[in-house]
GUDOLO-128437 format. One record per residue (C-alpha): x, y, z. Coordinates in steps of 0.2 Angstrom, whole numbers, padded with zeros to 4 digits, always signed. Each point is the difference from the previous one (the first is absolute). Last residue first. Layout:
<recs>
XYZ
...
</recs>
This chain:
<recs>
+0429+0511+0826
-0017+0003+0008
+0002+0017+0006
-0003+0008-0015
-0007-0013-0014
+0010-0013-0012
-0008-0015+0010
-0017+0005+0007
-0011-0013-0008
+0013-0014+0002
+0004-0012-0011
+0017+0004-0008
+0009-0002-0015
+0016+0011-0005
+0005-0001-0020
+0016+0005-0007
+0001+0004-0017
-0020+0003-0001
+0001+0009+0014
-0006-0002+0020
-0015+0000+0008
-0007-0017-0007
-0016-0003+0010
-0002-0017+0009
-0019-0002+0005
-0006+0007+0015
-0014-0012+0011
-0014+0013+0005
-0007-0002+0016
+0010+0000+0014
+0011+0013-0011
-0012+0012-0002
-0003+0002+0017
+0017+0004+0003
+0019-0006+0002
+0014+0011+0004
+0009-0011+0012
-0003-0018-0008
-0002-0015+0010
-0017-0003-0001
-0002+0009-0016
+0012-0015-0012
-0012-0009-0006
-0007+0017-0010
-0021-0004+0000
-0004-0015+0012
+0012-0007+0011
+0007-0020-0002
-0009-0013+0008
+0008-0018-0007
+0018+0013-0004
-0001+0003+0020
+0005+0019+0002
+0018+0002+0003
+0003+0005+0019
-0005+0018+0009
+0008+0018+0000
+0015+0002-0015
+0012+0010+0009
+0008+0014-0011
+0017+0003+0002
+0006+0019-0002
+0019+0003+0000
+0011+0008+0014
+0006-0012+0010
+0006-0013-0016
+0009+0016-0009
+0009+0002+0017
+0006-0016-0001
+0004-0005-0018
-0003-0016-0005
-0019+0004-0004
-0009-0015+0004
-0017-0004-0011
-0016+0002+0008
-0004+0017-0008
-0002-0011-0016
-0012-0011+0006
-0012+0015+0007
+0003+0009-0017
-0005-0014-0012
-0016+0000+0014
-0003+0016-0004
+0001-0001-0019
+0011+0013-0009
+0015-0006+0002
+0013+0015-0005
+0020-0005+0000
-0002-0018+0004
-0013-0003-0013
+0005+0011-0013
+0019-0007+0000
-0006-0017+0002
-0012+0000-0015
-0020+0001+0003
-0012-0011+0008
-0014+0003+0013
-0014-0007+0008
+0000-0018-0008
-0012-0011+0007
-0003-0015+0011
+0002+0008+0019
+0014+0012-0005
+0014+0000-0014
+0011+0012-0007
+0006-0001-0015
+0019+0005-0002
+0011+0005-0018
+0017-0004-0003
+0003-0011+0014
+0017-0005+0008
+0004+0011+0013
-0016+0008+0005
-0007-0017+0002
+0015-0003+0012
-0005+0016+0010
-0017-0006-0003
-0002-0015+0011
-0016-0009-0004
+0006-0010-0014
-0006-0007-0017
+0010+0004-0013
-0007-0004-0019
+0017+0000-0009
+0005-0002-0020
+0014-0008-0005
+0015+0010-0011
+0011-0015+0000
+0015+0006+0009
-0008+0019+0007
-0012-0011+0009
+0010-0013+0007
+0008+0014+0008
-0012+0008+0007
-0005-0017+0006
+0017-0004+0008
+0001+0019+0009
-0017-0003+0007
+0006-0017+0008
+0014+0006+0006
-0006+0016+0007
-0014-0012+0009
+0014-0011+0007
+0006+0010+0015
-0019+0004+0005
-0003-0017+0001
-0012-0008-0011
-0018-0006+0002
-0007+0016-0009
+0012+0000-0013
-0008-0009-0014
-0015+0009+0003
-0008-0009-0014
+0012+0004-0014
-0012-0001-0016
+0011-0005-0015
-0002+0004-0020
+0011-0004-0014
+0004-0017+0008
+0017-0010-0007
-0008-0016+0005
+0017+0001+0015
-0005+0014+0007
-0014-0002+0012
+0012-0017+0007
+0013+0012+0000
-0009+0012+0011
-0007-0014+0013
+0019-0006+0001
+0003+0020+0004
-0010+0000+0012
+0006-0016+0009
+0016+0008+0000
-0009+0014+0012
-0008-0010+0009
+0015-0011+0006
+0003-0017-0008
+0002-0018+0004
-0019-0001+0003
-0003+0003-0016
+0009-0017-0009
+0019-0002-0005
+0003-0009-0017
-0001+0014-0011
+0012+0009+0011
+0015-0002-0010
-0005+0014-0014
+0005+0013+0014
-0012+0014+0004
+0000+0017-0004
-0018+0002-0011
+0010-0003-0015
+0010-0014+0007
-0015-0010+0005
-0007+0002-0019
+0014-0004-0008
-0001-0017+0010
-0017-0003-0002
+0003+0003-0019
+0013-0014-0003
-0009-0010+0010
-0015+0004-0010
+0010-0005-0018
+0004-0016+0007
-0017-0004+0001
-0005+0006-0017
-0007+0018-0001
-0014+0008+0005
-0017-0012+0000
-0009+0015+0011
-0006-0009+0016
+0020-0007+0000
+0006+0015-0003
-0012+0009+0014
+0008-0015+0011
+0019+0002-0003
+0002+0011+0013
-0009-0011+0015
+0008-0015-0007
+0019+0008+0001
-0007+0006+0017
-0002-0016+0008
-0020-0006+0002
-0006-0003+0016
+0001+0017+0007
-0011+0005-0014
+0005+0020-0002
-0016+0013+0001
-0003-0001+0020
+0018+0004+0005
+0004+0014-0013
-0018+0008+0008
-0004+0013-0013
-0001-0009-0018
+0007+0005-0014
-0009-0004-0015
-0001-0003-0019
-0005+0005-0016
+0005-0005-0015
-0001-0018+0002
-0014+0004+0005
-0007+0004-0019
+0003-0019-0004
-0012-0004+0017
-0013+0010-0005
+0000-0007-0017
+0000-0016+0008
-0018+0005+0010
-0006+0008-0014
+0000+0019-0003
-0015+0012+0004
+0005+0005+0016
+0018+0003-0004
-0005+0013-0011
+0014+0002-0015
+0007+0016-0002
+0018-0003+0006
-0008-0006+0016
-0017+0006+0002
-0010-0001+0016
-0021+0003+0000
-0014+0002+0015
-0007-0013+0007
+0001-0012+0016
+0019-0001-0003
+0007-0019-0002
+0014-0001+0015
+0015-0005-0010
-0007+0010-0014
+0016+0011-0001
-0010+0016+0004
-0009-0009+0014
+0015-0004+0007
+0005+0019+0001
-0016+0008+0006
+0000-0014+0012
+0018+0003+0007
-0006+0019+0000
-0019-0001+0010
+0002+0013+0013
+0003-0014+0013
+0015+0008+0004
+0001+0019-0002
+0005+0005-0016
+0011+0001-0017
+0002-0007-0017
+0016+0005-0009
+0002+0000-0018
+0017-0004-0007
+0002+0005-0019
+0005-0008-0014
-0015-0004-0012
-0014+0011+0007
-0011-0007+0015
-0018+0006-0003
-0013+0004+0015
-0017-0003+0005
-0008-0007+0017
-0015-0005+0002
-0004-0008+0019
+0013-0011+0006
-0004-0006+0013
-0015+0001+0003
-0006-0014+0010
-0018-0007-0001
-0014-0001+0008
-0007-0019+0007
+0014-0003+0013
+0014+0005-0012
-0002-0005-0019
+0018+0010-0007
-0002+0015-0011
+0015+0003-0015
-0005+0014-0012
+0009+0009-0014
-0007+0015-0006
+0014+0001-0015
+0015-0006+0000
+0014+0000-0013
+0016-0004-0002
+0016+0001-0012
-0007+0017-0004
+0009+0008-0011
+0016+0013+0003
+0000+0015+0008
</recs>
């Protein structure tokens, strides 16, 4: 595998609530190597879209450390911070939120280049248009604004805008979510193949995993604030070890009807635990089917059961043993 283009390490992110505080992200460690799509997964409210502005330093994290290309964005200088942006952007999750309705397209495009002192101006239109047509849009649309446009297309405008500081590194924020079924292929298809073109770098946030198993190379699973399990897609599909990495992936459709009848689902019982309260010891007991004492009180740490070539993490006391896997 190649280096790591990313690093994180116990990173926090706890918003002032009512006089406690709101975990929402609650130290989470992983690398993103150079080329390869990583897909973050879990519930809503699990603390991903955080997880992933925090890591850009668009929401400053509480602690913990991220490095970019082996500089620490913590300790670099406000216009240092904003140099190294230009290599790492954004897609948002709600196309109509994310897009100025009041500026035109062209404008909303040319921003990041603007930001960034890229080019003269003739120069950006140039690129806004090259741009529009790589993300299979016509260069004459420049002059339309947002609401001119369906989601979908709207997508992609927020995907060129990502694209046009020639970005090493993009978090996709559920950039799905808010899209019609129709479209998501689409969509997925695009940033595949944006990807193979100039060799970028995915974080991909999502909560659907049959389009996470699509387009990820390895999967971290996420639940109330931390990570509970990551591995490659393969491994994870094929043999999840954490219950509730199970309880997701029994939810997934099986297009075949008398496969569908015949498999086990597992019901998770109750609602996500509130991130301002969460459980003591494993977070994740209250839901989990083959949880015991010694998991109400004793928080598990991420284990790597795996092997050195391919490595399996997990936080889960029981994970590897009979009847837990």
């Amino acid at each position: 595998m190649s280096a790591p283009l990313v690093q994180l390490r116990d990173l926090k992110k706890h918003f002032p609530a009512r006089g406690s505080w709101v975990q929402a992200v609650d130290g989470i460690s992983f690398d993103v190597f150079q080329g390869e799509t990583l897909g973050l997964v879990g519930e809503s409210g699990c603390g991903k879209s955080t997880a992933g502005r925090a890591l850009l330093h668009l929401t400053p994290p509480t602690s913990g450390e991220v490095r970019f290309q082996e500089a620490s964005l913590g300790s670099l200088s406000a216009s240092e911070l904003r140099r190294t942006r230009r290599h790492m952007q954004m897609i948002f999750q709600d196309p109509y939120a994310s897009l100025d309705p009041r500026m035109p397209v062209g404008r909303i495009v040319a921003e990041p280049l603007d930001v960034h002192g890229i080019g003269t101006r003739a120069e950006r239109r140039d690129r806004v248009r090259e741009l529009l047509e790589l993300v299979g849009l016509s260069g004459d649309i420049a002059a339309r604004y947002p609401h001119q446009f369906s989601g979908g297309q709207r997508q992609r405008i927020a995907i060129a805008r990502a694209l046009a500081t020639t970005p090493r590194f993009i978090v996709a924020d559920e950039p799905l979510s808010a899209l019609d079924v129709s479209i998501q292929a689409q969509v997925v298809n695009l940033l595949d193949d944006l990807k193979a073109r100039f060799g970028l770098t995915y974080l991909f946030i999502a909560h659907d995993l049959a389009m996470v198993r699509h387009i990820s190379d390895r999967v971290a699973v996420m639940y109330l604030g931390r990570i509970v399990e990551l591995a490659t897609r393969e491994t994870l599909f094929s043999h999840a070890l954490h219950p509730y990495t199970q309880a997701l992936l029994s939810a997934i459709p099986v297009p075949d009807p008398a496969r569908e009848t015949q498999r086990e689902r597992i019901v998770l019982q109750g609602d996500l635990p509130s991130p301002e309260n969460p459980p003591s010891g494993c977070r994740f007991h209250t839901r989990c089917p083959i949880a015991t004492e010694r998991c109400r009180v004793e928080d598990p740490p991420l284990r790597d059961l795996g092997t050195a070539s391919e490595p399996h993490t997990v936080a889960c006391h029981y994970a590897g043993e009979t009847g837990a896997s």
